[in-house]
C-alpha positions in Angstrom: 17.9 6.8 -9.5 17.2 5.9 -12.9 14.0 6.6 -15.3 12.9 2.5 -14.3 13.3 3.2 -10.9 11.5 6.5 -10.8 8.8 5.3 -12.6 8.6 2.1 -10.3 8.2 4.3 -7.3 5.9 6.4 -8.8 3.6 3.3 -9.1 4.3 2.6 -5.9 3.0 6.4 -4.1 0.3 6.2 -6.3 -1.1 2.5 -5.3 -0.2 3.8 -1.7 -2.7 6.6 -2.3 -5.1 4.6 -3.8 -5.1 2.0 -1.1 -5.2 4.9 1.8 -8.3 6.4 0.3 -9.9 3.3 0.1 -8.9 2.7 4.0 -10.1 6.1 4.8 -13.6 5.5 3.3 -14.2 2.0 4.8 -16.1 1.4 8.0 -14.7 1.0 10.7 -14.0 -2.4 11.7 -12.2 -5.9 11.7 -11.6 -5.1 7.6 -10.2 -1.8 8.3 -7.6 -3.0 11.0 -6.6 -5.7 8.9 -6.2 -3.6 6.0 -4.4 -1.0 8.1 -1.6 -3.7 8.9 -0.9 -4.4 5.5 -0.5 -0.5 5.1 1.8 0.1 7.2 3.4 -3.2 6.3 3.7 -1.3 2.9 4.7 1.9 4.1 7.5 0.0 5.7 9.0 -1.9 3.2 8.5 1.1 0.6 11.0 3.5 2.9 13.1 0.4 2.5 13.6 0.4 -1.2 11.3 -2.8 -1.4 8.6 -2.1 -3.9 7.8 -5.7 -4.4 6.9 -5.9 -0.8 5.4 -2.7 -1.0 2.9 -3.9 -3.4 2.2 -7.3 -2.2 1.5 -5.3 1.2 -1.1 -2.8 -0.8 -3.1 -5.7 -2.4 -3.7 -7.5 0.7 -4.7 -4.9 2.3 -6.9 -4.0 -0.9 -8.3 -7.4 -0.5 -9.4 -6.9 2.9 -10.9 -4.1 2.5 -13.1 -5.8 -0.5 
């Protein structure tokens, strides 16, 4: 893996960490389920090498959570 790549999926964990907080803290809900499919939509595509997906996944689910 090279020093882009790394550095890609360190952004990646970290936004994953950030949204699960987030999801942790919200009420329960029609929000929270909505966000949680978008998580694991992002978990997903992240353990198959597709960040892009990854983070399109994290902001929607950051979105319903808003």
């Amino acid at each position: 893996m090279n020093e882009e790549d790394q550095s890609e999926e360190n952004h990646t964990v970290k936004h994953m960490a950030s949204v699960k907080t987030a999801w942790d803290k919200a009420p329960e809900g029609p929000k929270k389920a909505t966000a949680l499919k978008h998580y694991q939509a992002a978990e997903k595509a992240h353990a198959a090498d597709n960040d892009e997906e990854a983070h399109k996944e994290l902001k929607e689910a950051g979105r319903a959570l808003a």
